[in-house]
C-alpha positions as CSV (number, residue, x, y, z in Angstrom):
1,X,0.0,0.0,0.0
2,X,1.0,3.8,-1.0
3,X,-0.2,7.1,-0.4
4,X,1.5,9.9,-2.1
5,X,0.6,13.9,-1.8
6,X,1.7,16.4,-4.8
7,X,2.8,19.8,-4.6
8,X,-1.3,20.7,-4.5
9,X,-1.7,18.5,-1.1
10,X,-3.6,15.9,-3.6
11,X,-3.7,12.7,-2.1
12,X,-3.2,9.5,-4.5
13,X,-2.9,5.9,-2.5
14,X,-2.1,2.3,-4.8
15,X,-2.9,-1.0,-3.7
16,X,-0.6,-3.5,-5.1
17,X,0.1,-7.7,-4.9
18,X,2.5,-9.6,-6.1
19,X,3.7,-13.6,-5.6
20,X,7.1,-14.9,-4.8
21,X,7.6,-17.5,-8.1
22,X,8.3,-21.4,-6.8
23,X,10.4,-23.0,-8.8
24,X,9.8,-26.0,-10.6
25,X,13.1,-28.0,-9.7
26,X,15.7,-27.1,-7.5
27,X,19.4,-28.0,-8.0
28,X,22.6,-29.2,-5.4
29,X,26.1,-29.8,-6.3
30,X,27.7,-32.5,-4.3
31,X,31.1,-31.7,-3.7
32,X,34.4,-33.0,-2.3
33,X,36.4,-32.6,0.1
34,X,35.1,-32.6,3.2
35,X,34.4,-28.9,5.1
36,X,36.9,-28.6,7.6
37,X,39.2,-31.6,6.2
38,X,42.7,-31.9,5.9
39,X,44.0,-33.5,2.3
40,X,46.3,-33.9,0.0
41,X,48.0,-31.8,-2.1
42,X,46.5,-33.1,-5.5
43,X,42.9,-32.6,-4.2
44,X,40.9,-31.4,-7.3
45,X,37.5,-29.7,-5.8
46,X,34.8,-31.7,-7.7
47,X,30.9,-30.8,-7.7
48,X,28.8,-33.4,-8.9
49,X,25.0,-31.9,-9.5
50,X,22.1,-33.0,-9.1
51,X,20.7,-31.9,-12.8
52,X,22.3,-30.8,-15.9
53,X,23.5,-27.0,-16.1
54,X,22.8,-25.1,-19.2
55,X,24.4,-22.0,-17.7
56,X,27.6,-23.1,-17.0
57,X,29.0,-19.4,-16.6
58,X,26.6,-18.6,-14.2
59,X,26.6,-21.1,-12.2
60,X,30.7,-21.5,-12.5
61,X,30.9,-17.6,-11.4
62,X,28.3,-18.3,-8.5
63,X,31.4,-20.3,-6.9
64,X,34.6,-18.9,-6.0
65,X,38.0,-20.5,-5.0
66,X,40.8,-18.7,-2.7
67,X,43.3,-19.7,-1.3
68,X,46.6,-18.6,1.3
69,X,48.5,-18.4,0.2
70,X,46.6,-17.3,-2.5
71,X,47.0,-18.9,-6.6
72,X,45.0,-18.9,-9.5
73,X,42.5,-21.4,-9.4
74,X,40.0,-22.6,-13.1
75,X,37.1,-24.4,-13.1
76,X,36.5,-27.3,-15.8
77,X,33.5,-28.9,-16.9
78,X,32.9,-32.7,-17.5
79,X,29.9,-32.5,-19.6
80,X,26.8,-30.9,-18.0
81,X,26.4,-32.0,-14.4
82,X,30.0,-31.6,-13.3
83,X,32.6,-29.1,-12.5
84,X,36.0,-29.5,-11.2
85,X,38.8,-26.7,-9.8
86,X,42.1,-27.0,-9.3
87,X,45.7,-24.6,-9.5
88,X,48.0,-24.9,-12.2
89,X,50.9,-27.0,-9.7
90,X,49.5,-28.7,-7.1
91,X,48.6,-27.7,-3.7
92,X,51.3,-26.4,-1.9
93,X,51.6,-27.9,1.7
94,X,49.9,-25.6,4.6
95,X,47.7,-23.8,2.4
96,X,44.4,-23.1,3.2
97,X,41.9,-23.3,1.2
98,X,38.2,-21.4,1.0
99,X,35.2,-22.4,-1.5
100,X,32.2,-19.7,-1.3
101,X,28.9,-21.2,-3.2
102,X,26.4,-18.9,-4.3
103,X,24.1,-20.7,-6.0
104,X,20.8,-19.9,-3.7
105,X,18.4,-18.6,-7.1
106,X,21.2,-19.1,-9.8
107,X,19.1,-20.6,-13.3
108,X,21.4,-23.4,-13.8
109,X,18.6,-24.5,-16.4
110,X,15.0,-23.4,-17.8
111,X,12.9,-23.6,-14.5
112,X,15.9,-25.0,-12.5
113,X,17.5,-22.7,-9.9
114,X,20.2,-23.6,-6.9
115,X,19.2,-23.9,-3.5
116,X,23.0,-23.6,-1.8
117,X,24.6,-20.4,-0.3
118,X,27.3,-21.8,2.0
119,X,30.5,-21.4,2.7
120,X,33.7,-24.1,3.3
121,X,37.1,-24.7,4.0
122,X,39.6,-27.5,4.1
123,X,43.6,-27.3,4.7
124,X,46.6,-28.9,2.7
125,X,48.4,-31.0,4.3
126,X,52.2,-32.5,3.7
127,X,53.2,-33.2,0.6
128,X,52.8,-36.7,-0.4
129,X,53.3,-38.5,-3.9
130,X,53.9,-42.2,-4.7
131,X,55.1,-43.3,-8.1
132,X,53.9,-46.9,-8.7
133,X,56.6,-48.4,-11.7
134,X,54.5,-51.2,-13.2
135,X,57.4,-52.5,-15.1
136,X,59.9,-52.2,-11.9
137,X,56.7,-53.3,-9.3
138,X,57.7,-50.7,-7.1
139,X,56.1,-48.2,-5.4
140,X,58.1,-45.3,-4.3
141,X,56.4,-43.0,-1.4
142,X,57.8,-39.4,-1.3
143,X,56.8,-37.0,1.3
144,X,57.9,-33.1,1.1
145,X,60.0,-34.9,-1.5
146,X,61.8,-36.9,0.5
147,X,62.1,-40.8,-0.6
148,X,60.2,-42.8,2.6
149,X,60.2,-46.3,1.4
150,X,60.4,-48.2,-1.8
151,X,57.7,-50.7,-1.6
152,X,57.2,-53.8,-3.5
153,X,53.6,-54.2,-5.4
154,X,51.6,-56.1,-8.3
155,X,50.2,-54.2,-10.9
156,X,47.5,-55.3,-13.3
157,X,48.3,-58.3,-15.1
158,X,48.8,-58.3,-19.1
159,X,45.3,-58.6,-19.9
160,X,44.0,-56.2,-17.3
161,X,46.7,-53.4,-17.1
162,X,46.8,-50.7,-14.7
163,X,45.8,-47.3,-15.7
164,X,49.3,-44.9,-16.5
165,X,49.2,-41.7,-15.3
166,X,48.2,-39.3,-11.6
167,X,45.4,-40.8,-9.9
168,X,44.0,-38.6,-6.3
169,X,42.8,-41.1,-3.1
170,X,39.4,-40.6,-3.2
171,X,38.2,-42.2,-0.3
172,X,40.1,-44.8,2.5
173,X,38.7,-47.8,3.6
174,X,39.9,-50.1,6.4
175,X,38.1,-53.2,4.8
176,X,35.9,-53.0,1.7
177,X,34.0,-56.0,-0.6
178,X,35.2,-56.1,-4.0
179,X,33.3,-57.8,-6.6
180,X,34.4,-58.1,-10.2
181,X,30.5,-58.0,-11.7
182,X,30.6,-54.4,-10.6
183,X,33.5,-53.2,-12.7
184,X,32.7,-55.8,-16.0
185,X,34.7,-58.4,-14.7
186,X,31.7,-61.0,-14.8
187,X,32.3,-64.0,-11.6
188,X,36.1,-63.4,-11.9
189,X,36.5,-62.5,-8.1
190,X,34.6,-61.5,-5.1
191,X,36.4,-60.9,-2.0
192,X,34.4,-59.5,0.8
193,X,37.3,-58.3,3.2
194,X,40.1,-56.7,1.0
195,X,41.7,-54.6,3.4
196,X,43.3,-50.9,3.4
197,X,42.0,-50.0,-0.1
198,X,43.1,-46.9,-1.3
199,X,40.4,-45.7,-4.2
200,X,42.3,-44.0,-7.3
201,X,39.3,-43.9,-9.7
202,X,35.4,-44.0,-10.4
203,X,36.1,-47.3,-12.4
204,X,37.3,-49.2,-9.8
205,X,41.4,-48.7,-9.8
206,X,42.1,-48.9,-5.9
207,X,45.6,-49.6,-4.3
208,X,45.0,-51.6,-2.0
209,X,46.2,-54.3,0.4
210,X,45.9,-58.1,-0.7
211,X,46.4,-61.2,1.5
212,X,45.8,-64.3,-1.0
213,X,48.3,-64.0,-3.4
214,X,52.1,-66.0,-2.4
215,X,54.0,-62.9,-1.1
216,X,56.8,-63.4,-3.3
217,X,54.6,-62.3,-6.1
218,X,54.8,-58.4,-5.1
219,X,57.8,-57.1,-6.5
220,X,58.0,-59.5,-9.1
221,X,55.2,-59.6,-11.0
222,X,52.0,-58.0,-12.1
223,X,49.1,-60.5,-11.3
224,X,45.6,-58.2,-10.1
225,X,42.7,-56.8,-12.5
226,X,43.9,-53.8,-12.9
227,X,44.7,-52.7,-9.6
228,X,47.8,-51.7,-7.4
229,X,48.4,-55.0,-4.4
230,X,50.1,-54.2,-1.6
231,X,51.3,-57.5,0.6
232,X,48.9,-57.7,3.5
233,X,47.5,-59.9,6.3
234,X,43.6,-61.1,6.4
235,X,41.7,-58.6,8.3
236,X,44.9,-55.9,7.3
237,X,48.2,-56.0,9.4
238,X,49.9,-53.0,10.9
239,X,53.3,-53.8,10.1
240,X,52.5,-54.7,6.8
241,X,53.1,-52.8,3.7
242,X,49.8,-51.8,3.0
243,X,49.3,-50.9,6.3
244,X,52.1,-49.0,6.8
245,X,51.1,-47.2,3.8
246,X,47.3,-46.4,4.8
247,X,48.2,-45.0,7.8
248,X,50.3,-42.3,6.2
249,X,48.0,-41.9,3.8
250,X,45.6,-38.5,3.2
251,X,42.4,-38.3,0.8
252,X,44.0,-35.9,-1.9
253,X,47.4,-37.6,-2.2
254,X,49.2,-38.4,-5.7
255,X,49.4,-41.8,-6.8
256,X,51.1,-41.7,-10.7
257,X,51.9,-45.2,-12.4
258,X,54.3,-45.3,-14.8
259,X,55.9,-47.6,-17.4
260,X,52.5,-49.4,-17.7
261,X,51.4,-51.1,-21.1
262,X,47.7,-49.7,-20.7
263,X,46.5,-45.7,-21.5
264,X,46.5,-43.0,-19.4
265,X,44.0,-42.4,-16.8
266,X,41.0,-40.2,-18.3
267,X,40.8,-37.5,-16.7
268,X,37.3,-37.3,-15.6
269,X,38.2,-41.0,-14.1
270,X,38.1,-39.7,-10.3
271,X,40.3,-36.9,-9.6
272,X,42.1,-37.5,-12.9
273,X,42.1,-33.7,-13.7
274,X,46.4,-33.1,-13.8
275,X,46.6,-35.7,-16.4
276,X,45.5,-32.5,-18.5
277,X,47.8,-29.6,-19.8
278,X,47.0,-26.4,-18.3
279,X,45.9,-25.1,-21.2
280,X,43.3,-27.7,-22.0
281,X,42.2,-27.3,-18.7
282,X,41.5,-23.2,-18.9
283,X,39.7,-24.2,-22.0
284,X,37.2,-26.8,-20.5
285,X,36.0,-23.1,-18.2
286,X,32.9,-21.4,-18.9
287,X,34.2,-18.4,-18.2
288,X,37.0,-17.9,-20.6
């Protein structure tokens, strides 16, 4: 309701409505890492939404990436429902990281609009990397660049080669079933207790521990489905290489193979973003 009064003293008054529009469909981005985590320093921050975005450069500008100390950090886009960040180098350790969404009423699509407006950080940890030679089967851990142990492992075996290239740990599990129907393997395997696996891809690449094969077969030969085996004991040792290995291991660490006979990881497989010049990934931005 308004009244108004000219320069006369005439009085006008306006009755008006209006209605706050409901959207149809509503969209989230699931994202990794964790608020308030600590991870590697390959972490790639990856939103996974809910529904396809036409308006990538809306919704890409909508979220911002800083950093201290602070470097430049692109988004990419895998297709329509996902966006990835990440710096040109990786992380550097002790860095602390910020990610701002404002997507609360962005149109990612015709009659879709975001319902997040939130605000989270994580924190960089050491420096990690481990270079997995599947020609050598070793595994060599680095930490601030410093050699930490050569370890002896079993690559994927000539028909089922292990990805080349940087893989991120995407996700730690003391003990985990692994069953070869779900990766296209058909009845080959299905082990309910593998322990201290380590995953490296969406596909199914973990590095993990592995207690029935002879233990003279790590660090000689290359005998799993496509995975990285680390000796272990049933229900996972301590003192054990792959238990020695989990527990000085972060979500966000770099795991590269090398001198495999298979391609390089894709890299939408996971975290597989550095397998991709800098320049190609600026490209894959909505905002350039």
């Amino acid at each position: 309701d308004a009244v108004a009064r000219d320069g006369h003293n005439r009085r006008q008054a306006r009755h008006t409505t209006f209605t706050t529009y409901v959207p149809e469909e509503r969209f989230i981005g699931y994202f990794k890492p964790e608020n308030r985590s600590t991870v590697g320093t390959g972490m790639i921050i990856s939103f996974n939404f809910n529904r396809s975005i036409e308006h990538r450069a809306e919704v890409e500008r909508a979220i911002t990436v800083s950093s201290d100390p602070a470097v430049e950090v692109v988004g990419h886009w895998f297709g329509d429902d996902r966006l990835d960040f990440r710096p040109k180098e990786y992380w550097k350790a002790g860095t602390r990281v910020t990610v701002k969404m404002k997507l609360r009423d962005v149109q990612g699509a015709a009659g879709s609009y975001g319902i997040q407006d939130k605000t989270i950080g994580f924190t960089i940890g050491r420096s990690q990397i481990s270079t997995v030679d599947a020609a050598e089967h070793t595994m060599e851990v680095r930490r601030d660049g410093r050699l930490l142990s050569t370890l002896p492992i079993s690559a994927g075996a000539p028909k089922t080669k292990t990805y080349n290239g940087k893989m991120v740990v995407m996700e730690l599990f003391d003990v985990t079933r692994m069953n070869g129907q779900t990766v296209g393997f058909g009845g080959e395997y299905d082990i309910p207790d593998v322990p201290h696996a380590m995953r490296l891809t969406s596909s199914g690449t973990f590095l993990h521990g592995n207690y029935w094969l002879s233990p003279d077969t790590f660090g000689t030969s290359n005998m799993s489905h496509g995975c990285v085996g680390l000796r272990d004991d049933k229900g996972g040792g301590s003192d054990t290489p792959a238990g020695w290995f989990f527990d000085r291991t972060l979500i966000g660490d770099v795991v590269e193979v090398v001198n495999s006979q298979d391609k390089t990881v894709a890299p939408d497989n996971g975290l597989g973003g550095w397998n991709m010049s800098w320049a190609d990934w600026v490209a894959g931005s909505a905002l350039v």
